[in-house]
Each structure stands twice: as C-alpha cells, then as structure tokens.
C-alpha positions as CSV (number, residue, x, y, z in Angstrom):
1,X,9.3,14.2,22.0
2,X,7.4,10.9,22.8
3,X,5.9,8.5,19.9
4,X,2.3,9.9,20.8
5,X,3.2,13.9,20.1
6,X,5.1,12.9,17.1
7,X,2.2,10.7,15.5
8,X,0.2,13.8,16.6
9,X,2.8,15.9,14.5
10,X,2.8,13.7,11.8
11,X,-1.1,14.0,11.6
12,X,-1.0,17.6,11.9
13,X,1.6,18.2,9.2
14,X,0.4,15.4,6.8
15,X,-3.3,15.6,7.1
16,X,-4.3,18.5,8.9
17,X,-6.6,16.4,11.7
18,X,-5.9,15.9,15.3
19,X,-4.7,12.6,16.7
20,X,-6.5,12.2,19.9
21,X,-5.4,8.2,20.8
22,X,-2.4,7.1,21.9
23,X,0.3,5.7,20.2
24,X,3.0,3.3,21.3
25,X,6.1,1.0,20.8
26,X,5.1,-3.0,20.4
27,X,8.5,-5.0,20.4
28,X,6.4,-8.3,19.7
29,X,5.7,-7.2,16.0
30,X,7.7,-9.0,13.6
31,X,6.2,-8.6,9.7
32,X,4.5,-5.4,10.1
33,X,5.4,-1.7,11.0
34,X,2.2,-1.3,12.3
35,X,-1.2,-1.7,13.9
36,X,-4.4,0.3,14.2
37,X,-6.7,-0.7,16.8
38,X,-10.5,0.4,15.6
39,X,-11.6,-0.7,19.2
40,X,-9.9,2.1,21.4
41,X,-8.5,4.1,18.5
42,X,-4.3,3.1,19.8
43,X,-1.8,2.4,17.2
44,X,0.9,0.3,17.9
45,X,4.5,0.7,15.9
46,X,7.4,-1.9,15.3
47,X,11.1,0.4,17.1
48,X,12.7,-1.9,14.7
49,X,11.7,-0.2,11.9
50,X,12.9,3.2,13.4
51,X,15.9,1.7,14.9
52,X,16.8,0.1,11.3
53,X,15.2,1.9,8.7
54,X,15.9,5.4,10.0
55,X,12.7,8.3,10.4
56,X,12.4,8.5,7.2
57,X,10.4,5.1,6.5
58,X,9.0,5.5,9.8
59,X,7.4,8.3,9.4
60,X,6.1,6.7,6.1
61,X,4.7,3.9,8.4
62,X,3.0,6.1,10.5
63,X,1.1,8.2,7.9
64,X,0.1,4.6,7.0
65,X,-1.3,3.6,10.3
66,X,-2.9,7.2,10.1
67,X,-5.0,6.5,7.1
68,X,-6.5,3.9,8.8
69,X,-7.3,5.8,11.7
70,X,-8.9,8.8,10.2
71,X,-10.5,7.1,7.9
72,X,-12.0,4.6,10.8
73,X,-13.1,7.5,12.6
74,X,-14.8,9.3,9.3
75,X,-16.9,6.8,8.9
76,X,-15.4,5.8,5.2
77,X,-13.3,2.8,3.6
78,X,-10.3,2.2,6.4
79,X,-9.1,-1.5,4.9
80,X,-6.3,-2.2,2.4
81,X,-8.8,-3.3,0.1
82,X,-11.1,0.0,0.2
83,X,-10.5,2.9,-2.5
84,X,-10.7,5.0,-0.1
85,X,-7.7,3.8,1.6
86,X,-6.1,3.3,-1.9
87,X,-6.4,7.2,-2.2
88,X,-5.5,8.8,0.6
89,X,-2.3,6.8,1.4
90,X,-1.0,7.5,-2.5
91,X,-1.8,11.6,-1.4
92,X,0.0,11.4,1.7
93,X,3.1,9.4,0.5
94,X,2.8,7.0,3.0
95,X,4.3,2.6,2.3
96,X,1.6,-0.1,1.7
97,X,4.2,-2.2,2.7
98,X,7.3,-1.9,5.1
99,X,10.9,-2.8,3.9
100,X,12.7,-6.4,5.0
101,X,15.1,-5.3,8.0
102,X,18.4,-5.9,7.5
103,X,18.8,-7.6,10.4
104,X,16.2,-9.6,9.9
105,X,16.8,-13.2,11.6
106,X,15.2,-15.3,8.5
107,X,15.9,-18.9,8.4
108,X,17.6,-19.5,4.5
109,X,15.8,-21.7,2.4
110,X,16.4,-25.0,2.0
111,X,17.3,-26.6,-1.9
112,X,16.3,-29.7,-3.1
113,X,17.0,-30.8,-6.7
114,X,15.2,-33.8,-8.4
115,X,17.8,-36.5,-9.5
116,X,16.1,-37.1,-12.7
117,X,15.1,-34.6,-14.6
118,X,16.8,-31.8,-12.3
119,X,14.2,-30.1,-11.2
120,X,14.7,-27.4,-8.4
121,X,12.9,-26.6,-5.3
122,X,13.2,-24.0,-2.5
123,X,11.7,-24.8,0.9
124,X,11.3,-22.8,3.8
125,X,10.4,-26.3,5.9
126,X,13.0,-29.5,5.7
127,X,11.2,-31.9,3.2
128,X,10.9,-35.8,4.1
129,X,13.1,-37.2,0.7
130,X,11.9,-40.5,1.6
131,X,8.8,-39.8,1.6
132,X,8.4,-37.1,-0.8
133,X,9.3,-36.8,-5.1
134,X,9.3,-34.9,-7.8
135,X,6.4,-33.5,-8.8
136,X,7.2,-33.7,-12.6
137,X,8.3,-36.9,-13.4
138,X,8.6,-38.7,-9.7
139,X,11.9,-38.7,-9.6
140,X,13.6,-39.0,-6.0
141,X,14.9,-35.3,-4.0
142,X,17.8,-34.6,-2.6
143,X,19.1,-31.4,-0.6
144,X,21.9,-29.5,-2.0
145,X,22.3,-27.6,0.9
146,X,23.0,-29.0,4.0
147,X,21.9,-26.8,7.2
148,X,22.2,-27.7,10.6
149,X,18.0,-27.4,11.8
C-alpha cells in the first residue's frame, strides 16, 4: 500500500469522506509531520516520523493534515487558530503537535553563569562574554560548558 491509498484509508475510516489529492513523502521537513497544500489540495508527510515514531503517531499525523484538508475544501475554519479545526481534530484523535524524534540532531545548549550574582543562562547561539553581561546586576558571563562550535 502506497502513502496516497493509506491517507485515503485513514480518511475513509476516520472521517467517512474521500481523499481525492495526492499525498507524499518530503525528506526536507524537519519540525513538522506535516503539510497541507490549500493550492492543489497535496499533503506532504515527514518518513521520519514513521520511521521513528512507529504508525501509530503517524497515523495521528495524518488525521491531522486531514482536518485541514476537509475542512479547506468544506468551505469552514481549516487553521490552528479556527474552532472549527479545534473540534474536529479533538473528535478524530488526531496530535496538534508531533513528538521530538529521538534521533533528532539538536545542537545542546550552551550555559553561561553570571560571576556575580550567579545568575544562569541557556543559549542556543554562542554569546560574545566580552561584549555581553548580566542582565540583573551587570556582572561579567562566563560559559560553563565548553563545546567545540
């Protein structure tokens, strides 16, 4: 079975509606599990999730993605922000957001403590210590954690 007759399964099974797009794999999606495409009707899914998460989640994902779609097509309230949306996801069972991956490649975050008054910081991004200071009492930063960058 092909992504496309399963998302047409899924829609069958979980909202009783035909799928009439196509749906297919994106390797380039990194955050998301998902993406509807209101302008030709396609969805596009993350394998990572499947691969990672198991069909479980997945299929989660893709009742996600289908609220969007029928919804689109109904003419009603298709964003996150719309009650409409709100609704029919919590009937179907589907994730308003997907899980971290495991295997996710995230950079680890960078600690700085102030030297006065000890003050911690977490950084994503190498601060400047010489050109940066606490923002309590102006106290000079340095890194506790040293990471190669």
């Amino acid at each position: 079975m092909n992504l496309t007759e399963y998302v047409q399964l899924v829609s069958q099974e979980d909202f009783g509606r035909h799928f009439k797009h196509q749906a297919q794999w994106n390797n380039r999606l990194r955050s998301t599990g998902g993406r509807f495409f209101p302008k030709d009707g396609h969805l596009d899914f993350n394998p990572k999730v499947y691969q990672e998460l198991g069909l479980d989640i997945f299929r989660k994902i893709v009742r996600h993605e289908l609220c969007h779609y029928h919804l689109y097509f109904e003419g009603r309230g298709y964003q996150h922000k719309d009650q409409d949306f709100k609704e029919i996801l919590k009937e179907v069972d589907g994730l308003r957001f997907v899980p971290s991956l495991p295997n996710s490649n995230s950079k680890p975050l960078k600690l700085y403590r102030c030297q006065s008054c000890q003050q911690s910081y977490q950084r994503k991004r190498r601060i400047d210590t010489k050109r940066y200071r606490c923002g309590i009492c102006r106290g000079q930063l340095i890194q506790i954690n040293q990471t190669k960058d």
